[in-house]
C-alpha positions as CSV (number, residue, x, y, z in Angstrom):
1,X,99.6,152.5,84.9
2,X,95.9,152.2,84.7
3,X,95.9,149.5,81.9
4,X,98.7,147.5,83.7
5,X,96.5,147.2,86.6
6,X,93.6,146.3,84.3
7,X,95.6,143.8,83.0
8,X,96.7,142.3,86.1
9,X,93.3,141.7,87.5
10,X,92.0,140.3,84.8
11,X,94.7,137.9,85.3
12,X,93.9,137.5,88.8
13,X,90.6,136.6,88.2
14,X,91.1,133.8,85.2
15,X,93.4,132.3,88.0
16,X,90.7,132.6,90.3
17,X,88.1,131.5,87.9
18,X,90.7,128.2,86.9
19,X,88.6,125.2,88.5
20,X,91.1,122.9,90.5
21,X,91.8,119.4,89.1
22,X,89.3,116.8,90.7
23,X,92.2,114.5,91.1
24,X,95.9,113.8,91.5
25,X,97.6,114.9,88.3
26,X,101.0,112.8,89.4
27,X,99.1,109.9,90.5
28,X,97.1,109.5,87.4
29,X,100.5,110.3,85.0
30,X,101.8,107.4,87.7
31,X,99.4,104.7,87.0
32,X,98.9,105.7,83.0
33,X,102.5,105.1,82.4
34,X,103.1,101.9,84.2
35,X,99.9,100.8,82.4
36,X,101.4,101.7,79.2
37,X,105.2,100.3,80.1
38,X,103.1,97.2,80.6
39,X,101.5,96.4,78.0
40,X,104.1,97.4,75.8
41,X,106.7,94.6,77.8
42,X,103.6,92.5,77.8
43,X,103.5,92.3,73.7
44,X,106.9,92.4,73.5
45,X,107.8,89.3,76.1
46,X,105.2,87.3,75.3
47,X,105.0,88.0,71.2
48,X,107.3,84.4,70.3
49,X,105.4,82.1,73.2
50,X,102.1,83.5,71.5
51,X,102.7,83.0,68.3
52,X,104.0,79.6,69.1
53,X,101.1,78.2,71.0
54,X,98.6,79.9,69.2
55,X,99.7,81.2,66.3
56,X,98.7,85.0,66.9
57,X,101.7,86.5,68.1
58,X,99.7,89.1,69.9
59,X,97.2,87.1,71.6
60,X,98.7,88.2,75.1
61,X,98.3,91.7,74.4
62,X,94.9,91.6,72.9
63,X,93.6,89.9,75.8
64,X,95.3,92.2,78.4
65,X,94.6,94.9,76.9
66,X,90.5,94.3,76.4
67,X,91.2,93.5,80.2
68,X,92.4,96.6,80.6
69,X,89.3,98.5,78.9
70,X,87.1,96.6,81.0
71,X,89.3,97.4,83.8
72,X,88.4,100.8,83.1
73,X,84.8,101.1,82.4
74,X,84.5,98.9,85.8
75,X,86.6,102.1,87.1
76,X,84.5,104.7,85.9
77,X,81.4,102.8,87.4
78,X,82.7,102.7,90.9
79,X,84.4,106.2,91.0
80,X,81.1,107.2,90.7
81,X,80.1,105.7,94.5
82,X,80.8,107.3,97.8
83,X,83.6,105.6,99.8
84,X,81.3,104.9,102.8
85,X,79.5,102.2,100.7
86,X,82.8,100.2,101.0
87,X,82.7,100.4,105.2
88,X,79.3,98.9,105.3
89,X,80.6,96.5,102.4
90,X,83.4,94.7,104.2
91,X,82.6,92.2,106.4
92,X,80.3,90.8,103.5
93,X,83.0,90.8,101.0
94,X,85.6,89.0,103.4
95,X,82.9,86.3,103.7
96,X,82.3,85.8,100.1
97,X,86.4,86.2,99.8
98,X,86.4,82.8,102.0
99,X,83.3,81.4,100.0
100,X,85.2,82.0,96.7
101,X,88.4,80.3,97.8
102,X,86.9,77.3,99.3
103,X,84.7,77.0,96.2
104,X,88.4,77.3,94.5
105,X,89.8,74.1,96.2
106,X,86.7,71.5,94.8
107,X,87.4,69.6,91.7
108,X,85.0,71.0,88.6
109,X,84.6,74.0,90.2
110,X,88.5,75.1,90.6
111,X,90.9,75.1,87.5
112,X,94.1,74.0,87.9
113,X,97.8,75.7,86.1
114,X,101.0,74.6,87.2
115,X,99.9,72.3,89.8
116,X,97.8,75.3,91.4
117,X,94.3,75.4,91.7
118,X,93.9,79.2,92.1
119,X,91.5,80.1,89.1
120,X,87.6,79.3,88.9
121,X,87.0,79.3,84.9
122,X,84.0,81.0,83.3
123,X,84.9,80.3,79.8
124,X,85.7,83.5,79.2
125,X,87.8,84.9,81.5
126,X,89.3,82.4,84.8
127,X,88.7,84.0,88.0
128,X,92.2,84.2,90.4
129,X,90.1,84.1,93.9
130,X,93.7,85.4,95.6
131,X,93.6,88.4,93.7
132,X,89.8,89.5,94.7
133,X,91.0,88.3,98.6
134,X,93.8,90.7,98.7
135,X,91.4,93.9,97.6
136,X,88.3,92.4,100.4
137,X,90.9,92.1,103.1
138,X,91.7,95.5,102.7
139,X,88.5,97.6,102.6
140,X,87.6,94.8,104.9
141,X,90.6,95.8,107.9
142,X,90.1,99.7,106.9
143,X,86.9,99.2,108.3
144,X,87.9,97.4,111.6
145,X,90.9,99.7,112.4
146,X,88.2,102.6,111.9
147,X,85.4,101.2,114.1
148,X,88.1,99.4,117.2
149,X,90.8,102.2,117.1
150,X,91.1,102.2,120.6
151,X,91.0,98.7,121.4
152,X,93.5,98.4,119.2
153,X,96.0,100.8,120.5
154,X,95.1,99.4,124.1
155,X,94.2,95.6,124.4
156,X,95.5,92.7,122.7
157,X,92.5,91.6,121.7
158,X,91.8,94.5,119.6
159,X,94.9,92.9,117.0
160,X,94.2,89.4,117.6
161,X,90.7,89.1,116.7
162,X,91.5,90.0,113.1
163,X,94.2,88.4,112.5
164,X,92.3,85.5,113.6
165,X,89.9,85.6,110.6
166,X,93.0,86.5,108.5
167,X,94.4,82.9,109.8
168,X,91.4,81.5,107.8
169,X,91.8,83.6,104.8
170,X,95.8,82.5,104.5
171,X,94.8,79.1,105.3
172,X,92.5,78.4,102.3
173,X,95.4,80.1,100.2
174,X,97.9,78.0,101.6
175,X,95.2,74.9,100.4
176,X,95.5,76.4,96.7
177,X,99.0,76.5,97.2
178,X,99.2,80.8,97.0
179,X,101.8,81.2,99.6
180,X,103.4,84.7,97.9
181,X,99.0,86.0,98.0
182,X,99.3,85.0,102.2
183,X,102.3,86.4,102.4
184,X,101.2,90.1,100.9
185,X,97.7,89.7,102.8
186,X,99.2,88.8,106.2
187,X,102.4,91.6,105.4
188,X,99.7,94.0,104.5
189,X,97.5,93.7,107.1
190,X,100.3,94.1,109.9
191,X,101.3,97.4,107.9
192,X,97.8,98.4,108.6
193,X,97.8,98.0,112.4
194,X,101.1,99.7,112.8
195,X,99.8,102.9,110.7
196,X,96.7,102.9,112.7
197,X,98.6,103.7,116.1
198,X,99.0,99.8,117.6
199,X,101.6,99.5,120.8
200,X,104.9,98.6,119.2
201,X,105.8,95.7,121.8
202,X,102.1,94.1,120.6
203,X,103.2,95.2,116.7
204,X,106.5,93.1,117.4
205,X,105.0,90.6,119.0
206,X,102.3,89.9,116.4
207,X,104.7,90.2,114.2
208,X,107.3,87.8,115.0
209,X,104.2,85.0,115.5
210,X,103.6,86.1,112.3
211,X,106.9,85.5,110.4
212,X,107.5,82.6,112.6
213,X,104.1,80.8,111.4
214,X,104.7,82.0,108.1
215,X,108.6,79.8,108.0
216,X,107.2,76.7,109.8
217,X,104.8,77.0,106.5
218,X,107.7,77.2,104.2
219,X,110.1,74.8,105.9
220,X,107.0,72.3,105.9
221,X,106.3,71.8,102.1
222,X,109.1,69.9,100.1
223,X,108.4,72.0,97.6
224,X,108.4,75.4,99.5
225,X,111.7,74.3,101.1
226,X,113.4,73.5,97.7
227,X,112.8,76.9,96.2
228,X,113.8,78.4,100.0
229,X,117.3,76.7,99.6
230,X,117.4,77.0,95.4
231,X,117.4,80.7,95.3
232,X,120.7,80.9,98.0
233,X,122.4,79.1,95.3
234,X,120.3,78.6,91.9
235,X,123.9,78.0,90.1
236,X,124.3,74.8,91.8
237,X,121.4,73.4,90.0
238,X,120.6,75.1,87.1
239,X,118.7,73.0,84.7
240,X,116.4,71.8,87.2
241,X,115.6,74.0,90.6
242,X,117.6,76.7,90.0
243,X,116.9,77.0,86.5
244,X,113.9,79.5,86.3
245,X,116.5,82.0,88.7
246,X,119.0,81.6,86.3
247,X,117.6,81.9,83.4
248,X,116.3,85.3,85.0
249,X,120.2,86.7,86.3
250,X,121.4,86.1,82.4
251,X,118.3,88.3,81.6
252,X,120.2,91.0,84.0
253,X,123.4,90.6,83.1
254,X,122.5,90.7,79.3
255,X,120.6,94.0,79.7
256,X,123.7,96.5,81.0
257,X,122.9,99.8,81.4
258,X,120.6,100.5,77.9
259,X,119.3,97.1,77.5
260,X,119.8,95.1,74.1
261,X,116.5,97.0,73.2
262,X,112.7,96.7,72.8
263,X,111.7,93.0,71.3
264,X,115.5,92.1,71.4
265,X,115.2,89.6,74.6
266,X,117.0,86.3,74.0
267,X,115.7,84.9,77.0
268,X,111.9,85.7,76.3
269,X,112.7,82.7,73.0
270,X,111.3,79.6,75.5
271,X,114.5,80.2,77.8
272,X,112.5,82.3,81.1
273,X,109.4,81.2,81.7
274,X,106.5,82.9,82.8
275,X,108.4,85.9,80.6
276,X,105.1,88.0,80.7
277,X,103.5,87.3,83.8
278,X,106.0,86.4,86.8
279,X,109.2,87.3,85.4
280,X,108.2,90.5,83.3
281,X,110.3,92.8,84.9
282,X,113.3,90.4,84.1
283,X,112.1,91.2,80.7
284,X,112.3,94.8,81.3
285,X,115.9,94.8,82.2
286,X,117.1,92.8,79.3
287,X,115.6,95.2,76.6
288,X,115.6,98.3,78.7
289,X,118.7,97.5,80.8
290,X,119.4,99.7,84.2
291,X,118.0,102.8,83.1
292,X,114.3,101.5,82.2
293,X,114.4,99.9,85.3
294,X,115.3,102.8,87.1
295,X,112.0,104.6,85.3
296,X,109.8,101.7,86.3
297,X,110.9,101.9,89.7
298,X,110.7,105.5,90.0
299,X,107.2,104.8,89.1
300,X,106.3,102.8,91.5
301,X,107.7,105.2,93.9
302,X,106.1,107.7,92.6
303,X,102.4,106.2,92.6
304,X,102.9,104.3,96.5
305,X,104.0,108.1,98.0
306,X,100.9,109.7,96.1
307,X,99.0,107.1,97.5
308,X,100.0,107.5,101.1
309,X,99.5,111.4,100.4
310,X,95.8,110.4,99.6
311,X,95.8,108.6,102.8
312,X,97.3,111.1,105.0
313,X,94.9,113.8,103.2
314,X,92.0,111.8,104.8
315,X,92.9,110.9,108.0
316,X,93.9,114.6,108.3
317,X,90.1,115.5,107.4
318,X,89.1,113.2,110.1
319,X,87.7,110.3,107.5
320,X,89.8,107.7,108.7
321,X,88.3,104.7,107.1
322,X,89.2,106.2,103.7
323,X,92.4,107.1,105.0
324,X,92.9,103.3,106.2
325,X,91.8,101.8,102.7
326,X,94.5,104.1,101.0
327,X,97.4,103.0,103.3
328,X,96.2,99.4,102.8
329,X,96.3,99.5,99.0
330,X,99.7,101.5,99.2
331,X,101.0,99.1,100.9
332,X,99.8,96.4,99.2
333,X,101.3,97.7,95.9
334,X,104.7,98.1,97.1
335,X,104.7,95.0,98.9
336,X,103.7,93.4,95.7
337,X,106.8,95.2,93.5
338,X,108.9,94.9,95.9
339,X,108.8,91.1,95.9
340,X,108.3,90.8,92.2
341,X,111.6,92.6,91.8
342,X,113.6,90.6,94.8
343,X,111.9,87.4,93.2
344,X,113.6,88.4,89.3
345,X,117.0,89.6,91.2
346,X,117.5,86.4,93.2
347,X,117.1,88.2,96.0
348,X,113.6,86.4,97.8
349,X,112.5,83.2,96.9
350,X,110.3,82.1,93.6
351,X,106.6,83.5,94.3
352,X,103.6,83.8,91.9
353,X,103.5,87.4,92.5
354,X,103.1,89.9,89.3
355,X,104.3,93.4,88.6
356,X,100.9,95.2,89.6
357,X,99.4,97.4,86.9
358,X,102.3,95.8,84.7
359,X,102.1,91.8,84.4
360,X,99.8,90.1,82.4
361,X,96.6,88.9,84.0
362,X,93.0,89.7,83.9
363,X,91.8,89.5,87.4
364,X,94.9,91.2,88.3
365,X,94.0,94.3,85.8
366,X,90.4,94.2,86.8
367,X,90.7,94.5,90.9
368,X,93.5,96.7,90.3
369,X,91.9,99.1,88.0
370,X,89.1,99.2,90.8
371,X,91.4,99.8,93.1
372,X,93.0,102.9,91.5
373,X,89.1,103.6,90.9
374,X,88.3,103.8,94.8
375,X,91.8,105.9,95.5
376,X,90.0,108.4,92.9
377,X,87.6,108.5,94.8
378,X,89.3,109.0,98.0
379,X,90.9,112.1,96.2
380,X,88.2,113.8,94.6
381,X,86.2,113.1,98.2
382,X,89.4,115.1,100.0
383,X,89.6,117.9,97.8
384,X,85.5,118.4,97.9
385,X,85.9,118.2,101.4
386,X,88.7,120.8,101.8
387,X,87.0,123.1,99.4
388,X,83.8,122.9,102.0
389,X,81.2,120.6,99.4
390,X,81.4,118.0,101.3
C-alpha cells in the first residue's frame, strides 16, 4: 500500500512539474496543415502553367514557399513584441496604409496585372498594398473600439467617425480596382463594431448604408456589373464572361466525392485560370473531390473558432484591445474563405480574393504569417496572464 502511494505521488508531481504549452496546440496544428495543404495544391495546380511560361515546373512553389520561410522568420521576430506596441502603432499604420495605396495608383510607381494596378514592384518581390491595408485596418479599429467603447455603444458618432476614414481607405481600393479587398475591410470592420457591444438599430443602420453604397459601386462599373449578372447564369456565355465560372463548376463536377487525385486536374492544363491563386480551391475539389474539401473546410473552422477563443480569453482578462485585434483577424479569415469558396462554387460573384494561408502569393504569406504571429502572441500573453506573470 505504501509503495502504491509512493508511486502515485511521484506521478502527481511529474504532472505538476509538466510546464503548460505557451500556445494553442489546435490552432498551431490548424494553421500548419492548411500551410501544408497549400503549398502542396500550390505545386500541384500551378506545376503545367510553370513549366510552360518558364520552364521550371516548380517555379510557383519555390517562390511560395521561400515566402513562406520568410513569412516565418518575420513571425518569430514579432512574436517576440508585446501586443500593446500594436495600440500605439495604429493610427500611424492606417496613414501609411493610405500613403501606400495612393502611391499604388501613379504610373512608375504602381505595377499593373490584369488591368489592376494593385502591386508596387521591388524587383524582387511586388508589394499588394490591399493586403498590408486589410492587416492596418484591423490593429488600427482594435484600437479605436478599445479607447471609444462607450461612445460607441451610445452615440452615432462614436461608429461614424471611423467608418469615415474607412470611406477613404475603400475609396483608393476601388481606384486600383480591389473591390473584393473593400468589401472584406468594410465587412470586417462592421463585424468589429457589432462584437464590441454597438446598438443593433445603429449596427443595421450602418449596415445597410453600407451594402447599399457598396451595390451603387457594383452596379456603376460595366465591368463590375457584367460579372454581377455573369455569375446568375455563366452558362449563357461561356467562352467569354462566364467562362472563368464554368471552367471552375466542371472542376466540381469532375472531382465527385474522392477527387480524380493529386496532379490529375484536367482543368489546371490552361483551361481555369488563376488555378493557383484565385481559383485554388476549385483545384482542390477536382483532385481531392468532396472529402478534401470537407478537411480544408474543417480547417478553416477549426482555426477562426480558436481564434475567437483567443479573443474571448482576452477580453475575459480585461485586455480588450488584444481581444478586439483577434476578433478582427478571425473575422477577416473567414470572411476571406468564405468568399473564395462562394466565388469557385458560383455562388458570389468573381473577386480577386485568395484562399488565406493557402493561395499563392507573397504579400499574402508574409502579412498573414504576421498575423498568426501577433495571435501567438495574444495567446502566450493570456495564458502568462492567467498563470499570474503578467
Amino acid at each position: 500500500m505504501k509503495s502504491q502511494s509512493v508511486t502515485r505521488n511521484s506521478t502527481a508531481s511529474r504532472q505538476v512539474m509538466v510546464p503548460p504549452s505557451p500556445f494553442d496546440r489546435w490552432f498551431l496544428l490548424s494553421v500548419t496543415a492548411l500551410m501544408g495543404v497549400g503549398l502542396l495544391m500550390v505545386a500541384s495546380a500551378s506545376i503545367v502553367v510553370s513549366d510552360h511560361q518558364l520552364h521550371q515546373p516548380f517555379y510557383f512553389f519555390y517562390k511560395q514557399l521561400i515566402y513562406l520561410i520568410i513569412g516565418v522568420v518575420l513571425g518569430s521576430i514579432v512574436v517576440q513584441f508585446d501586443t500593446s506596441i500594436w495600440e500605439k502603432c495604429g493610427g500611424i499604420l492606417l496613414v501609411g496604409v493610405m500613403l501606400l495605396l495612393a502611391l499604388v495608383l501613379f504610373p512608375g510607381i504602381g505595377h499593373s496585372v490584369n488591368g489592376s494596378m494593385r502591386w508596387i514592384s521591388l524587383g524582387f518581390i511586388g508589394i499588394q498594398a490591399s493586403e498590408i491595408a486589410k492587416f492596418a485596418v484591423i490593429i488600427y479599429m482594435a484600437g479605436y473600439l478599445w479607447r471609444c467603447n462607450n461612445e460607441i455603444q451610445i452615440s452615432l458618432s462614436g461608429f461614424l467617425k471611423p467608418m469615415a476614414l474607412l470611406a477613404v481607405v475603400s475609396i483608393l481600393l476601388l481606384k486600383e480596382p480591389d473591390f473584393g479587398a473593400a468589401v472584406v475591410i468594410m465587412t470586417t470592420a462592421l463585424g468589429m463594431m457589432f462584437l464590441a457591444g454597438m446598438r443593433l438599430k445603429n449596427f443595421l443602420f450602418l449596415m445597410v448604408l453600407v451594402v447599399s453604397g457598396l451595390s451603387i459601386l457594383a452596379i456603376s462599373a460595366p465591368y463590375r456589373l457584367l460579372r454581377l449578372t455573369s455569375f446568375l447564369d455563366p452558362w449563357a456565355n461561356p467562352f467569354t464572361s462566364g467562362y472563368q465560372l464554368t471552367q471552375s463548376l466542371i472542376a466540381f463536377g469532375r472531382g465527385g466525392w474522392f477527387g480524380v487525385g493529386l496532379g490529375n486536374s484536367i482543368q489546371k492544363l490552361f483551361y481555369l485560370p488563376e488555378a493557383h491563386t484565385d481559383f485554388l480551391f476549385a483545384v482542390i475539389a477536382e483532385e481531392l473531390g468532396l472529402m478534401g474539401m470537407l478537411v480544408v473546410m474543417s480547417l478553416f473552422v477549426l482555426l477562426v473558432a480558436r481564434i475567437f477563443f483567443i479573443g474571448k480569453q482576452a477580453q475575459t482578462q480585461g485586455r480588450h484591445f488584444a481581444g478586439f485585434m483577434a476578433y478582427g483577424f478571425g473575422l477577416s479569415f473567414a470572411i476571406q474563405f468564405a468568399v473564395s469558396m462562394g466565388v469557385n462554387c458560383g455562388l458570389l460573384p468573381t473577386k480577386g480574393l485568395t484562399l488565406p494561408l493557402m493561395s499563392y502569393g507573397g504579400s499574402s504569406m508574409l502579412v498573414n504569417c504576421i498575423t498568426i504571429a501577433l495571435l501567438l502572441r495574444i495567446d502566450y500573453e493570456n495564458r502568462m496572464h492567467s498563470l499570474g506573470l503578467q
